[in-house]
VOBA-136206 format. One record per residue (C-alpha): x, y, z; residue in three letters. Coordinates in nm, 3 decimals, padded with zeros to 5 digits, always signed. Example, Ala and Ser with C-alpha at 12.3 -4.5 7.8 and 13.67 -1.06 7.14 Angstrom:
2
X=+01.230, Y=-00.450, Z=+00.780, rest=ALA
X=+01.367, Y=-00.106, Z=+00.714, rest=SER
This chain:
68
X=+00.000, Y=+00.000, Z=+00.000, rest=UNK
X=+00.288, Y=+00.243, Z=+00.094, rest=UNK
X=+00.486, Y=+00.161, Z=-00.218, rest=UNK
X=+00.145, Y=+00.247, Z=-00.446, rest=UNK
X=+00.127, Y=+00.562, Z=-00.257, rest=UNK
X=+00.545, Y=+00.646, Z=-00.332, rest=UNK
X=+00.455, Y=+00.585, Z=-00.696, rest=UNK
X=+00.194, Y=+00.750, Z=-00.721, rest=UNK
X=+00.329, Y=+01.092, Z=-00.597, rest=UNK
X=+00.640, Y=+01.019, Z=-00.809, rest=UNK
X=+00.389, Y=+00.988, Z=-01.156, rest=UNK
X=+00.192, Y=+01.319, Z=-01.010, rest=UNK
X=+00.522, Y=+01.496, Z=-00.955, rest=UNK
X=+00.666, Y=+01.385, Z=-01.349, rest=UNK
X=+00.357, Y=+01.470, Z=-01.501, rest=UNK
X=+00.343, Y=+01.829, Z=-01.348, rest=UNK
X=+00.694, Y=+01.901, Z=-01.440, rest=UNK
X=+00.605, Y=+01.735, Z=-01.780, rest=UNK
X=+00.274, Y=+01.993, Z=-01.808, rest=UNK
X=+00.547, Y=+02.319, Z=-01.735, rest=UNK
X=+00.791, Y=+02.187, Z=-01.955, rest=UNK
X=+00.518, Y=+02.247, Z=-02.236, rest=UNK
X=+00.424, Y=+02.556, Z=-02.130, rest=UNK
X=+00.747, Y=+02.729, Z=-02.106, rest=UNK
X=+00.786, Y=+02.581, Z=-02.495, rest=UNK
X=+00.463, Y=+02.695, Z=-02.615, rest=UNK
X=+00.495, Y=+03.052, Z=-02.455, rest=UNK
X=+00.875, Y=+03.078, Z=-02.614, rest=UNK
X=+00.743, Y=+02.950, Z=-02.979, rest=UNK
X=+00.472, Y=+03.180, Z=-03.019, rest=UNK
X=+00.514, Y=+03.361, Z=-03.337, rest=UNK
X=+00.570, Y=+03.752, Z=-03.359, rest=UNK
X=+00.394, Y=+03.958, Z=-03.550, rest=UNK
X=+00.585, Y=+04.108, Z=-03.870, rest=UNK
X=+00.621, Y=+04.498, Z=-03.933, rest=UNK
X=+00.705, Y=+04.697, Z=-04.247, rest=UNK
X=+00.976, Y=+04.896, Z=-04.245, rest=UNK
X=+00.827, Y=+05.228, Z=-04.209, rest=UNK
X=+00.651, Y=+05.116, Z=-03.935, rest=UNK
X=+00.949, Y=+05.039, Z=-03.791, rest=UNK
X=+01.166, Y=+05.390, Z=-03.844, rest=UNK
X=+00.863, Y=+05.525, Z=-03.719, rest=UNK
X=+00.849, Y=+05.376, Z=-03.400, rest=UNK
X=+01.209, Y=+05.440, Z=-03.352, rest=UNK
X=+01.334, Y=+05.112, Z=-03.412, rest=UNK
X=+01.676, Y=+05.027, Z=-03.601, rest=UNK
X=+01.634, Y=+04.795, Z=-03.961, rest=UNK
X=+01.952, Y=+04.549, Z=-03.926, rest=UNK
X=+01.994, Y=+04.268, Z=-04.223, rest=UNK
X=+02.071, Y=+03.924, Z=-04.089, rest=UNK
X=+02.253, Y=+03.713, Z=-04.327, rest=UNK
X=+02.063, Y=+03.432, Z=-04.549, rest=UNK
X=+01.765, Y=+03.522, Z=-04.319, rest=UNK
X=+01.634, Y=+03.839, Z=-04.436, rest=UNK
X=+01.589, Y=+04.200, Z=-04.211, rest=UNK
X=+01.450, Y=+04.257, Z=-03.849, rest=UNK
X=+01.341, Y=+04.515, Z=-03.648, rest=UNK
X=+01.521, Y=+04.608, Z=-03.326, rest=UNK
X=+01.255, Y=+04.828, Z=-03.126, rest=UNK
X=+01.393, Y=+05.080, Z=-02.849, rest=UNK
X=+01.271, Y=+04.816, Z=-02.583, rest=UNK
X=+01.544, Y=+04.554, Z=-02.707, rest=UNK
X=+01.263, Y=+04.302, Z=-02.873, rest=UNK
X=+01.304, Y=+04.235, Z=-03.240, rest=UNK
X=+01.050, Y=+04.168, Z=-03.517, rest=UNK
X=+01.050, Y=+04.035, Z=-03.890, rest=UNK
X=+01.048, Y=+04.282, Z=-04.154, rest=UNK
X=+00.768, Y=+04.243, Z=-04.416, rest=UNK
C-alpha cells in the first residue's frame, strides 16, 4: 500500500513538471507579428539585415520583429 502511494506521488510529480515543460515551450514559440519597415523607423526602431535570413526590427525596448 505504501509503495502504491510512493509511486503514485512520483507519476503526479513527473507529469506536473512534464505539463510546465510544455508551457514554457509553447509561450517561447509563439510567433511575432511582422512589421514593415516604415513602421518600424517610425516607432524608432533600427532595420539590421541578418545574413541568409532576411531583415528585423530592433525596437527601443530591445525586442526584435521580422520585416515584411
Amino acid at each position: 500500500m505504501r509503495m502504491r502511494r510512493i509511486l503514485g506521488l512520483a507519476l503526479a510529480a513527473a507529469t506536473l513538471a512534464g505539463m510546465s515543460a510544455v508551457g514554457a515551450f509553447s509561450a517561447e514559440a509563439a510567433p511575432t507579428p511582422n512589421i514593415t519597415r516604415d513602421e518600424c523607423t517610425a516607432a524608432g526602431g533600427q532595420v539590421t539585415a541578418r545574413p541568409y535570413a532576411g531583415y528585423i526590427c530592433t525596437l527601443p525596448d530591445g525586442t526584435t520583429q521580422s520585416i515584411t
